[in-house]
N, C-alpha and C positions, 0 to 999 in steps of 0.2 A: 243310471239304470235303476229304476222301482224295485225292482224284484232281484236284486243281485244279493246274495245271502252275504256280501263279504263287503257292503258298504251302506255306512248305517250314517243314518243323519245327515247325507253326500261325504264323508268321510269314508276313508280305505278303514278297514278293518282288518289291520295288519295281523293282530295277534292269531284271528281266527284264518288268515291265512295260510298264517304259517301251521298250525296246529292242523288244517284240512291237508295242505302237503306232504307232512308227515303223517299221516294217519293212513298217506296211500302209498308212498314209500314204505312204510313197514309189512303193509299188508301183500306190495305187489312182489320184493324184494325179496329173493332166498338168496341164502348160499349157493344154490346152481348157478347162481348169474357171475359173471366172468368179474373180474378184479374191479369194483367199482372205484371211479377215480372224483377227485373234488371238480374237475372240467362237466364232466358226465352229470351230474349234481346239478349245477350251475344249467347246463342246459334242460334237464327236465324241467327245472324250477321257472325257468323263462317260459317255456315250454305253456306251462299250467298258469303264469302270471299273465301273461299275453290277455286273453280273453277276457280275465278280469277286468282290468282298467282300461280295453280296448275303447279307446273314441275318449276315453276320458282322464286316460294318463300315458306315462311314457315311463321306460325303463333303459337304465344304461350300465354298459358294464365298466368299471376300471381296472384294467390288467395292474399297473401298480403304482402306489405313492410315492410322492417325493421321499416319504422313509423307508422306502425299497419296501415296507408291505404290501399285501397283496388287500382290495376292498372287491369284495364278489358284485354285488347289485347295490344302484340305489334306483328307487323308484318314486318317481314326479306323481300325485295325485292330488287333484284338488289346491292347489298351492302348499300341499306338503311332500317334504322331502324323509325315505325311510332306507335306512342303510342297512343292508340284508349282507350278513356274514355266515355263508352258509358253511356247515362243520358235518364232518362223517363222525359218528358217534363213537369214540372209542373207549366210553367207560368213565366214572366218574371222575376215574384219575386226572383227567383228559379235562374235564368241564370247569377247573378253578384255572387253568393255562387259558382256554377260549376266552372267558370271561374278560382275563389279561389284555387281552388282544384287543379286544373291545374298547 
């Protein structure tokens, strides 16, 4: 896709991906909205990938690994493979534990 703002060179442009996701998640997202769960997350984000690499990639989700962790998305584009650990933000405290995870 020429004109697709999120793949540059035929390459996915994951970063700007994810960056545009969140940009709408915080914008769209108050506290009125009901107990948001990492399931709920996970399906938005499908949701908004979908389109993206439609016709030119593929996404899959895996419930869990062999080490009983959980891996959210990985997504097939172009002969590359991008493993998307999606996390609810809980504060800096929270972001050197993610990283772990990783």
């Amino acid at each position: 896709m020429e004109n697709n703002q999120f793949v540059e060179s035929g390459k996915l442009d994951m970063e700007r991906v994810l960056q545009k996701f969140q940009e709408i998640m915080k914008a769209e997202y108050t506290d009125k909205d009901e107990v948001f769960l990492e399931r709920q997350g996970r399906l938005l984000f499908l949701c908004f990938i979908k389109p993206i690499i439609n016709g030119s990639g593929n996404y899959y989700v895996e419930p869990e690994m062999r080490s009983h962790t959980r891996m959210d998305v990985v997504i097939s584009y172009a002969g590359q493979e991008y493993i998307v650990e999606l996390k609810i933000w809980h504060g800096k405290k929270y972001r050197q534990k993610g990283l772990e995870q990783l």
